[in-house]
C-alpha positions as CSV (number, residue, x, y, z in Angstrom):
1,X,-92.8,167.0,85.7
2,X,-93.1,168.1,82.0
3,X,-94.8,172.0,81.9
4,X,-98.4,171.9,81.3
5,X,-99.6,174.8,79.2
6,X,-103.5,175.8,79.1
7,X,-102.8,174.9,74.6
8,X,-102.2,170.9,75.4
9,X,-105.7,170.3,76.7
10,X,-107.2,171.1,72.9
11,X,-106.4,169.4,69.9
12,X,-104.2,170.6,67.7
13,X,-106.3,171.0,64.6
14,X,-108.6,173.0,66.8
15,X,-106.0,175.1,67.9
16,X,-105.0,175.6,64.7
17,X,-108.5,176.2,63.7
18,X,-108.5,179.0,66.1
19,X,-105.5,180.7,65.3
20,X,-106.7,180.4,61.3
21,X,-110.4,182.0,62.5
22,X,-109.0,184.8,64.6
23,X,-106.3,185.9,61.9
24,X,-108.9,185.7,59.2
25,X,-111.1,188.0,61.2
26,X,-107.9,190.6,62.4
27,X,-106.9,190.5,58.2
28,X,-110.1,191.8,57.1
29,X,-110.9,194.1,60.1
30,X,-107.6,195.6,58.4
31,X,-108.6,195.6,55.3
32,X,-112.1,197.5,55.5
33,X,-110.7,199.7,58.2
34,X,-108.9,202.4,56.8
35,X,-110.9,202.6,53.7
36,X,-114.3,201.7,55.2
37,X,-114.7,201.9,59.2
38,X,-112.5,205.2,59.8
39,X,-114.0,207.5,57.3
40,X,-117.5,206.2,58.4
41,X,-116.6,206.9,62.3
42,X,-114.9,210.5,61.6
43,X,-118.7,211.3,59.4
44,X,-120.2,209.9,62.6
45,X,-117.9,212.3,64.8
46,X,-118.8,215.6,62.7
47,X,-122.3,214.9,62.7
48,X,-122.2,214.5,66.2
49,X,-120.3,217.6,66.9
50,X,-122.8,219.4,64.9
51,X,-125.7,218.3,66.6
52,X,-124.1,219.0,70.0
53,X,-123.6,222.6,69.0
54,X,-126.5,222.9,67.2
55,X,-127.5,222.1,71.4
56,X,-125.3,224.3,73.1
57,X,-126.6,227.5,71.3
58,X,-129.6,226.5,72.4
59,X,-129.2,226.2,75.9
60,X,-127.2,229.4,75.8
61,X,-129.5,231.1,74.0
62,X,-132.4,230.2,76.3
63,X,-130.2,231.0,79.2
64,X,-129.4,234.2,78.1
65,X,-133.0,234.9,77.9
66,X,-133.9,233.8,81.2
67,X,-131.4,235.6,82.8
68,X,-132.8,239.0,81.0
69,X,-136.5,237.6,82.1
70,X,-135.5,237.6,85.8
71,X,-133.7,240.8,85.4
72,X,-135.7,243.2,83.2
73,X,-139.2,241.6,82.4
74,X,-141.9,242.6,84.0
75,X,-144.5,240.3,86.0
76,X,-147.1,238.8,84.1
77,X,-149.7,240.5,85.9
78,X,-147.8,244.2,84.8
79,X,-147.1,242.4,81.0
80,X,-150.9,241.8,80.1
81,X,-154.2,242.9,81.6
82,X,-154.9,241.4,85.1
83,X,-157.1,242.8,87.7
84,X,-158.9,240.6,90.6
85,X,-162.4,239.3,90.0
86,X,-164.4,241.1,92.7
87,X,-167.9,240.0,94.3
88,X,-170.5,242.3,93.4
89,X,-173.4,241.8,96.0
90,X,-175.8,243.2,93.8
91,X,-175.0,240.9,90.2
92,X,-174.0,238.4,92.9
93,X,-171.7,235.5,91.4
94,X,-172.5,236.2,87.6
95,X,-169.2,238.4,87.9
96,X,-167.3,235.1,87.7
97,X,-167.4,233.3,84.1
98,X,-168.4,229.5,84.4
99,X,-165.8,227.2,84.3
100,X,-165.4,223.3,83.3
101,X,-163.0,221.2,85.4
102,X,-162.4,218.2,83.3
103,X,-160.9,215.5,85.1
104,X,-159.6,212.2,82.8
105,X,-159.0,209.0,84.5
106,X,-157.9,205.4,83.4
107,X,-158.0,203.1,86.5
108,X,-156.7,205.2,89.0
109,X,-157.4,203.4,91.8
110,X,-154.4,205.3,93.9
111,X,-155.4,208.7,93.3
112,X,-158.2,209.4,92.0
113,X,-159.4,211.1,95.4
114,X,-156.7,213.7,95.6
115,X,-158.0,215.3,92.4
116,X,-161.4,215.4,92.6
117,X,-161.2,216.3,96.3
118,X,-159.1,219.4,95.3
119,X,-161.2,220.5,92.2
120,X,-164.3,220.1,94.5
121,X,-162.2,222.6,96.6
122,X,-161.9,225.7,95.1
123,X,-162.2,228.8,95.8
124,X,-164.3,229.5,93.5
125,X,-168.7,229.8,93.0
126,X,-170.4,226.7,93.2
127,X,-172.8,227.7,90.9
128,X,-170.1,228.6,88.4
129,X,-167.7,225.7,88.4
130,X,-168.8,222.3,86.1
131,X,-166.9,219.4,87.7
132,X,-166.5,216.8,84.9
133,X,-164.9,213.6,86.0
134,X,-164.2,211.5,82.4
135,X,-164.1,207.5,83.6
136,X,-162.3,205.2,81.4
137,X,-161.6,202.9,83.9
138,X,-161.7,199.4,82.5
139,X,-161.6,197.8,85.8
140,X,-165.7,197.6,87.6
141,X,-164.4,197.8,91.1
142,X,-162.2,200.9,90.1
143,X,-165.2,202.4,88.4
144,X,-167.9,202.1,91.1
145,X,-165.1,203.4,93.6
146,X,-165.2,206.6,91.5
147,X,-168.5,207.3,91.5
148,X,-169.3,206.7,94.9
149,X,-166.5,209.3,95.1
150,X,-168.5,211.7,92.5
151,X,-172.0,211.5,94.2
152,X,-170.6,211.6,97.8
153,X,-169.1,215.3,97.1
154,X,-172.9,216.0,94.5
155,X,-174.6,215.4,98.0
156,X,-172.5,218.5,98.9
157,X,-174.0,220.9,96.5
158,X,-171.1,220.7,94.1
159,X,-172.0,220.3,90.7
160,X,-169.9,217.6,89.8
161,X,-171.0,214.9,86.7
162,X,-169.6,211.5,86.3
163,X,-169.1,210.2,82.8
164,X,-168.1,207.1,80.9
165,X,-167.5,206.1,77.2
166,X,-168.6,203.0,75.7
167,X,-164.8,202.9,73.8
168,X,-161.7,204.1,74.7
169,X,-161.5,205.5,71.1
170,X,-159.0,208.3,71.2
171,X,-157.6,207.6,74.8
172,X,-157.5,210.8,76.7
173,X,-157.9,213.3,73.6
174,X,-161.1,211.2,73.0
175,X,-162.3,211.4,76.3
176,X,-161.8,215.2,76.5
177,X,-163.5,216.1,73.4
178,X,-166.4,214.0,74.8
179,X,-167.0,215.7,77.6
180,X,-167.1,219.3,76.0
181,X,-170.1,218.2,73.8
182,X,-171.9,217.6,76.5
183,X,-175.0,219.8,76.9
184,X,-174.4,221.5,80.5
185,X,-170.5,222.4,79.3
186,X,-172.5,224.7,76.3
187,X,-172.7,227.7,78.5
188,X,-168.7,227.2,79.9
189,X,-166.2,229.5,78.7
190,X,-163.0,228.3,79.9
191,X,-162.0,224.6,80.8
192,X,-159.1,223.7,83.2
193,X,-157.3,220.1,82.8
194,X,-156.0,217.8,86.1
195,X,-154.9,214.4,85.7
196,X,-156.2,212.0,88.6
197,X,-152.8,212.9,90.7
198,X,-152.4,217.2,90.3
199,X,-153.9,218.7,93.3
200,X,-154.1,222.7,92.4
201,X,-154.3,225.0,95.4
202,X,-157.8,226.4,96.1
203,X,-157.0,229.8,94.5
204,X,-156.1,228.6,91.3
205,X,-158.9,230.2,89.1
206,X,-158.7,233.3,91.2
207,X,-155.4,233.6,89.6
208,X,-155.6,232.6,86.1
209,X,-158.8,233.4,85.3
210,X,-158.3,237.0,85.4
211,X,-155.5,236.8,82.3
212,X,-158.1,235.0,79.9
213,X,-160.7,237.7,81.0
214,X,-158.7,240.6,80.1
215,X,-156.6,239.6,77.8
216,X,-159.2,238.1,74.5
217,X,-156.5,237.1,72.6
218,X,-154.8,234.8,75.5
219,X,-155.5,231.1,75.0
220,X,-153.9,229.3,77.6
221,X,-152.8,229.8,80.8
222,X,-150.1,226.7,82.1
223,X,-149.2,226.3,85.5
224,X,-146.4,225.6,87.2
225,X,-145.6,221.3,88.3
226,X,-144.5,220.4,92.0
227,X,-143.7,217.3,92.8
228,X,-145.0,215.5,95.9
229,X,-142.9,212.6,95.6
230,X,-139.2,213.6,94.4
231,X,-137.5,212.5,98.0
232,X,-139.1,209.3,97.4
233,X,-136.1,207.6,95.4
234,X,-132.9,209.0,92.9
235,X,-135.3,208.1,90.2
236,X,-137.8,210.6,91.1
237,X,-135.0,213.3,91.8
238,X,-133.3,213.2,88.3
239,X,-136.7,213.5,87.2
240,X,-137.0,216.6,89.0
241,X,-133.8,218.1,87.3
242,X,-135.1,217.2,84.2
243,X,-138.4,219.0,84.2
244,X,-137.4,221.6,86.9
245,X,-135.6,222.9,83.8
246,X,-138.3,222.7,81.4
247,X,-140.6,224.4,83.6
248,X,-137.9,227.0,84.7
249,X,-136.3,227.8,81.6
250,X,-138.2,226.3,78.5
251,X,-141.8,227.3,79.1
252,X,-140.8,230.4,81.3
253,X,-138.4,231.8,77.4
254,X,-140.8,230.3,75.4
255,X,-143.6,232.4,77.4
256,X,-141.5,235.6,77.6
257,X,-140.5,235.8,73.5
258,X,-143.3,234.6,71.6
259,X,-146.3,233.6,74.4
260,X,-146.0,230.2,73.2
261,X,-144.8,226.9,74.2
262,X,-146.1,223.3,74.5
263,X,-149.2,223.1,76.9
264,X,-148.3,220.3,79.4
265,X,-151.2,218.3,79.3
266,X,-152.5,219.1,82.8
267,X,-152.5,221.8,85.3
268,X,-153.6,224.7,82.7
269,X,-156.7,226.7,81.7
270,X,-158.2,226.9,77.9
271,X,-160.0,229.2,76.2
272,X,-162.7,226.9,74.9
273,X,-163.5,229.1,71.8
274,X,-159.3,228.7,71.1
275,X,-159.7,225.3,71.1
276,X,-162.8,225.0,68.7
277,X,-161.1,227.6,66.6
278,X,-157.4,225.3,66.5
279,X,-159.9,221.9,65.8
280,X,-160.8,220.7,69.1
281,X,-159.0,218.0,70.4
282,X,-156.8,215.1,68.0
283,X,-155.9,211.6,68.6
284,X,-153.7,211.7,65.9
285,X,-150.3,211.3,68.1
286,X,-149.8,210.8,71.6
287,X,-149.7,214.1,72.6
288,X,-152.9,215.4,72.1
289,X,-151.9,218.3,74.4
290,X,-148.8,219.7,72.1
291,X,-150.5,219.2,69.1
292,X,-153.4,221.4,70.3
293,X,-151.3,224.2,71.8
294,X,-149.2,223.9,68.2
295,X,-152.6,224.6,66.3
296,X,-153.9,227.3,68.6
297,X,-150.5,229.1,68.5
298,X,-150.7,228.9,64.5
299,X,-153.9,230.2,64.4
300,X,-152.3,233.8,66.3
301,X,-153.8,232.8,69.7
302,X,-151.2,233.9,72.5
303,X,-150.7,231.5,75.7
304,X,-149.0,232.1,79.0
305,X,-147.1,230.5,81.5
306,X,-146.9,231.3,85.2
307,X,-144.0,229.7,87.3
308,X,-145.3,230.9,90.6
309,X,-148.9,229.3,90.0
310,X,-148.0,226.0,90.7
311,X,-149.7,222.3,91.1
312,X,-148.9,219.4,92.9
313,X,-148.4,215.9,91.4
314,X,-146.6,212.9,91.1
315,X,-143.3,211.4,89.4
316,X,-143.4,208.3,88.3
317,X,-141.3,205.7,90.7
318,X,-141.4,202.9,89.3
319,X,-138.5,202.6,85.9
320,X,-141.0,200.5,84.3
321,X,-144.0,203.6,84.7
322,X,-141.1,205.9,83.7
323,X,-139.7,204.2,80.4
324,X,-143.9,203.9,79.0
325,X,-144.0,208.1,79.9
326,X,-140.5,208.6,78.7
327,X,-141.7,206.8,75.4
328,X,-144.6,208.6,74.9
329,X,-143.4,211.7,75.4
330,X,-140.1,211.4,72.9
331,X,-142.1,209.2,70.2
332,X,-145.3,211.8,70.1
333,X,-143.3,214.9,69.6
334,X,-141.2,213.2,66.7
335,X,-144.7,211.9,65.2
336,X,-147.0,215.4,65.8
337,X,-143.6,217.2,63.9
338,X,-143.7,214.2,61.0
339,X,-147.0,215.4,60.3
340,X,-147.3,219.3,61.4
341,X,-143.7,220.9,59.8
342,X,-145.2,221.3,56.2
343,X,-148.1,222.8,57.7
344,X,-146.2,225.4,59.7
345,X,-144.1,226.3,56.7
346,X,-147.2,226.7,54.9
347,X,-149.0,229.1,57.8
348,X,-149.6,232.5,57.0
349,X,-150.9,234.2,60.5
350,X,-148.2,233.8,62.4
351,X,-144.6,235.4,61.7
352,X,-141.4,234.0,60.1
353,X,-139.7,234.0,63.3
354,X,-142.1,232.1,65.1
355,X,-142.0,229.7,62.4
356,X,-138.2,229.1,62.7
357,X,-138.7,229.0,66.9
358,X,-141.2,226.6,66.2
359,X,-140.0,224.4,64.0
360,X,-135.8,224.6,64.3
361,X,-135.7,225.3,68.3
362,X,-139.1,223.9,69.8
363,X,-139.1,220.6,67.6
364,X,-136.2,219.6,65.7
365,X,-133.3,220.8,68.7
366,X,-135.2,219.8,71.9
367,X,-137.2,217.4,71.0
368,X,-135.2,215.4,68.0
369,X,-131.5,216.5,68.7
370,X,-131.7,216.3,72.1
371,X,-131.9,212.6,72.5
372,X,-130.2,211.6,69.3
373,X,-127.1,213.5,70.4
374,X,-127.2,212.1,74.1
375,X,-127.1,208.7,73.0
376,X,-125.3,208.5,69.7
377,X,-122.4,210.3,70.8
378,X,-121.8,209.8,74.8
379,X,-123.2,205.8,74.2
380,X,-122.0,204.5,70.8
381,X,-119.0,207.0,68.9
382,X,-117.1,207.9,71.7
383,X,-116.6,204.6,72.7
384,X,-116.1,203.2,69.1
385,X,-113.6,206.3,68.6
386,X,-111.6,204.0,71.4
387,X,-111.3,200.7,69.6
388,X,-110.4,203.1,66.7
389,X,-107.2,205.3,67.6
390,X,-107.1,206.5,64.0
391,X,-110.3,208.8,65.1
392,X,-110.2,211.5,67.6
393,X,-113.2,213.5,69.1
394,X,-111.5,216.9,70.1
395,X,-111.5,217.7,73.8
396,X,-113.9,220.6,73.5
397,X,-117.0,217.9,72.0
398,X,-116.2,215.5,74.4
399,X,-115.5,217.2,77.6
400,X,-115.9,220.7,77.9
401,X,-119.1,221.5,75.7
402,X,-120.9,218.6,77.5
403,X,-120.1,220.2,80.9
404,X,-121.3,223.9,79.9
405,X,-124.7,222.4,79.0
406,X,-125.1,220.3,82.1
407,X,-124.2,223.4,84.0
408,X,-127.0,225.4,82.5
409,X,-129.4,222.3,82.8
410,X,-128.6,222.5,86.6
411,X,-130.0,226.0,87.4
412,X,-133.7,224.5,87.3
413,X,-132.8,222.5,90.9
414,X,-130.1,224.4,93.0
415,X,-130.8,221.7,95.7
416,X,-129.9,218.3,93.6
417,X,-126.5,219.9,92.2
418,X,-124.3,217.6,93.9
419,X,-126.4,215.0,92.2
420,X,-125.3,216.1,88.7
421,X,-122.9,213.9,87.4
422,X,-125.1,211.0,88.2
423,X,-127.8,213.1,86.7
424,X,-125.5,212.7,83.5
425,X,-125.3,208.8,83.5
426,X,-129.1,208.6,84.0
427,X,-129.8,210.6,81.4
428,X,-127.3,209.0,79.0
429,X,-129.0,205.5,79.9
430,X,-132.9,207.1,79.2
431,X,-131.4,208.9,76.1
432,X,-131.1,204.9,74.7
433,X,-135.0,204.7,74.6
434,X,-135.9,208.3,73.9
435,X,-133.5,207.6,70.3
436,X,-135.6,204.6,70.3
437,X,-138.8,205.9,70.6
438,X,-138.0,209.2,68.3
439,X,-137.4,207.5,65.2
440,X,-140.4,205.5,66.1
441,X,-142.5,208.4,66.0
442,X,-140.2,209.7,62.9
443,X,-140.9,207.1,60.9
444,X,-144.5,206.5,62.6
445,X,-143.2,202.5,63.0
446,X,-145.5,200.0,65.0
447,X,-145.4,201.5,68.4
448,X,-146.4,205.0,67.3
449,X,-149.5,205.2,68.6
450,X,-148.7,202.8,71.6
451,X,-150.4,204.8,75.1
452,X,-149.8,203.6,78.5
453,X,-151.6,205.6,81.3
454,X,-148.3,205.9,83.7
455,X,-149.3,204.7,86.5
456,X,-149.6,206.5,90.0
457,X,-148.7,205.1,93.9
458,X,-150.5,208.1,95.8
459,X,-149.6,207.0,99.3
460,X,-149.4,203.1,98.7
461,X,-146.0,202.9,99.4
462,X,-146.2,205.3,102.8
463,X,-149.4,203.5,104.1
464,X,-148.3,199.7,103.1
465,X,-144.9,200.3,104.9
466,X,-146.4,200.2,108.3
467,X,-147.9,196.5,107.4
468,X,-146.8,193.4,108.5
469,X,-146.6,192.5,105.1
470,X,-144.5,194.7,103.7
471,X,-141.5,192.5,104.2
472,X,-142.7,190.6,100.7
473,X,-141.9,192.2,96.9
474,X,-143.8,191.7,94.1
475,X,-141.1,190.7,91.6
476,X,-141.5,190.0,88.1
477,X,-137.8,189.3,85.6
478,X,-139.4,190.2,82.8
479,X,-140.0,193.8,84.5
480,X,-136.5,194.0,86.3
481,X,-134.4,192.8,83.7
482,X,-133.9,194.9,80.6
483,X,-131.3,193.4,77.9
484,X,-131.1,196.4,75.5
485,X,-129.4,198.2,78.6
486,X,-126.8,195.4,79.7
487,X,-126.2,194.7,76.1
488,X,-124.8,198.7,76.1
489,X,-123.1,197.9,79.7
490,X,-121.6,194.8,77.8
491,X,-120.3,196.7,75.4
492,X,-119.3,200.0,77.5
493,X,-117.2,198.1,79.6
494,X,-115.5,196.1,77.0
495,X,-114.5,199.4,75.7
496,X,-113.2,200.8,79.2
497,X,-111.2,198.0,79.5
498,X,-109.5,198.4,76.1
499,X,-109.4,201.9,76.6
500,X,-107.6,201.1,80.0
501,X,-105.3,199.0,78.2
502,X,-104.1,200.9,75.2
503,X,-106.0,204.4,75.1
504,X,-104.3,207.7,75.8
505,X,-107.5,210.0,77.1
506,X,-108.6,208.3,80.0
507,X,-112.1,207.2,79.1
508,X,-112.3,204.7,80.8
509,X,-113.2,206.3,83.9
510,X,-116.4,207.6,82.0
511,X,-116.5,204.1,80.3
512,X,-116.9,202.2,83.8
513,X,-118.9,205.2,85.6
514,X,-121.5,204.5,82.7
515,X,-121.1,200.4,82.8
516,X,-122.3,201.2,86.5
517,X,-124.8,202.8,85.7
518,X,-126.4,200.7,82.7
519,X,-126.1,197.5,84.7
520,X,-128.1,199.2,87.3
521,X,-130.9,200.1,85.4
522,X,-130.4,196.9,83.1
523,X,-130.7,194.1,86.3
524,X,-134.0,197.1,87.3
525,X,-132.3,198.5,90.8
526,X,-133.5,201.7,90.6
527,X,-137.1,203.2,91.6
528,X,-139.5,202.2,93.9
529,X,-140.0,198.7,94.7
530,X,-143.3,198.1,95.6
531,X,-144.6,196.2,98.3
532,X,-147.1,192.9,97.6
């Protein structure tokens, strides 16, 4: 019998056709890639290279600092003015300054128990705590839930008010600028912010009142995040890393060199005559909190931030409640510094140095290069520098750099270091949408001002489990599968394979590693699936 080969089933004009298409496409890939492709990668290369240093003095600098902070500084309570408040029987409880707890909620139908139950817990003088709980719960079931919740702990004796808006205007900014024009807030001379799932121990304002007291040009006082849920899932421990880090190393140098930073948005005190003094509260970005703690600290107002005061809450664990958070927080910084960098080169209270931290190390490095470098590099010009022998990326960019700065991202969670190099690829894969979701806010594009309240389990998952119905998922394509990341698994593993193939620097290890890892997070395997 006559050998068969696979050419003889298809005609010959459309083999011929074939041949014709895929030499026309090799002659001009030849043509525009010496003079066209290769200079544009090796521009692409530098710039890279200069972003990622640009990163690596950063994170040495800061953890130089930190290490001379653990070392040599003092304790906040030796730094600045801090004494106890004591109960004087004869003033009685006017020795203690009245204090708003505001309380914003969308819909929190989980949680919204654990923080009002712990505000309504404090150790602190009934009759010098306001309680405000700020409703903007769309859903009427959700809403009546609350204030039930709000009147059962009134019949208590704790002054605790429930309020609503007519609009959403403004989201959460909106909602807290509300509620301190209310009438019985006039008297309040600091205000402390929880979201609906931060549980602060009762002797919180015991311990950060004192440095607002003392200390009259202090503005804020930031606590510490725990996190209630990081076992629950990886998802919910590479979170961890990630802001065990910022907590331990960015706020805490931040703090130490020029008592500022970026007020977290939760689980801190104010000042409330800082805040009327920076312009109350905007909705001009989606983070109302940064752009408020940017505007006090340019107006010479001092803040502070405690790691061993420290609140409870919850990561998100669901990926499709983390990509909305991940997006607001990487497009609002990159908007809020769109519109705020003239205006700090233009400030004349606060120093030239605190300009430059500002601007070049607070803004542009952590929250602009940060992700631009992640992605660009480690998902698109390393692998391109593949199909493209003629460009190298020198060892020291693409391996040894990289590994200093993970090391030094590490120190924030001693306990999850074996987990770093997966750390590494989840991070690569969220660097895709925080890249996304900067130049949104850069060049204040359509989903600018998008805000999604991230949504919170509480104990749903722990109390469903021992159902009979948890054996049933709630499953939805459109949330588990996500095209953007197996188009870049598509495309990482086509360059493994090539790199397996032909390359010289072994790659391709990385290469499939990262596939992995985008396919996992492209078909949604990752979080916490939740029970119908």
């Amino acid at each position: 019998m006559a050998e068969v080969s696979g050419k003889s089933f298809l005609p010959e004009a459309f083999q011929g056709r074939t041949v014709d298409i895929a030499g026309q496409i090799g002659l001009i890939w030849e043509l525009i890639k010496a003079p066209l492709i290769v200079p544009l990668l090796k521009l692409a290369v530098y710039i890279c290279l200069a972003m990622e240093l640009m990163l690596f003095i950063e994170r040495l600098y800061m953890g130089m600092v930190i290490i001379l902070v653990k070392l040599f500084w003092q304790k906040p309570e030796k730094r600045y003015n801090w004494e106890p408040i004591r109960e004087d029987l004869e003033i009685g409880n006017s020795a203690f300054p009245l204090v708003l707890i505001q309380i914003p909620m969308f819909n929190e139908r989980e949680v919204y128990k654990i923080s009002i139950g712990a505000a309504c817990n404090l150790s602190w003088p009934t009759d010098r705590l306001v309680i405000q709980v700020l409703d903007d719960s769309t859903d009427p079931i959700i809403k009546d839930m609350i204030e039930k919740e709000c009147q059962r702990w009134a019949s208590k004796g704790i002054n605790i008010r429930y309020q609503i808006r007519e609009t959403r205007g403004g989201y959460k900014a909106g909602a807290l600028k509300e509620g301190l024009k209310r009438d019985y807030v006039k008297d309040c001379e600091y205000v402390t912010i929880f979201d609906a799932d931060f549980r602060p121990e009762p002797d919180f304002l015991r311990r950060a009142v004192p440095f607002l007291i003392n200390n009259p040009r202090m503005a804020l006082v930031q606590a510490r995040w725990r996190f209630v849920n990081s076992d629950e899932c990886l998802m919910t421990r590479m979170q961890e890393m990630s802001l065990d880090y910022h907590f331990t190393v960015e706020q805490e140098v931040g703090s130490a060199t020029h008592a500022f930073f970026g007020f977290n948005g939760t689980g801190g005190i104010w000042r409330i005559a800082a805040i009327n003094e920076a312009g109350g509260w905007k909705d001009r970005t989606t983070v109302e909190d940064m752009d408020l703690a940017v505007r006090a600290g340019l107006k010479g107002w001092k803040f502070l931030y405690l790691g061993d005061l420290q609140v409870k809450s919850e990561l998100p664990s669901t990926f499709k409640a983390f990509r909305y958070q991940q997006h607001r927080w990487s497009c609002g910084p990159a908007n809020l510094f769109r519109k705020m960098v003239m205006e700090i080169v233009r400030n004349k209270k606060v120093t030239l140095w605190k300009k430059v931290y500002v601007i070049y190390s607070f803004f542009f490095v952590r929250k602009i290069i940060a992700h631009m470098v992640t992605f660009f590099f480690f998902c698109v010009v390393l692998p391109l520098t593949i199909l493209v022998p003629e460009v190298e990326v020198p060892k020291w960019g693409a391996i040894y750099i990289p590994c200093i700065i993970t090391a030094l991202n590490s120190v924030g969670t001693p306990r999850s270091i074996h987990l770093l190099f997966y750390w590494i690829l989840f991070e690569n894969v969220m660097s895709l949408h925080r890249t996304k979701a900067t130049f949104i806010g850069l060049l204040e594009a359509k989903r600018a001002n998008e805000w999604v309240v991230t949504e919170k389990l509480g104990d749903v998952l722990k109390n469903k489990s021992n159902t009979k119905g948890a054996k049933k998922f709630r499953f939805n394509i459109g949330d588990r599968i996500h095209l953007l990341e197996l188009g870049f698994a598509g495309f990482l593993f086509f360059c493994g394979c090539y790199d397996f193939l032909y390359g010289k620097n072994n790659y391709f290890i990385y290469m499939f590693l990262q596939t992995i890892t985008f396919s996992i997070m492209g078909f949604g395997y990752i979080g916490t699936i939740i029970p119908s």
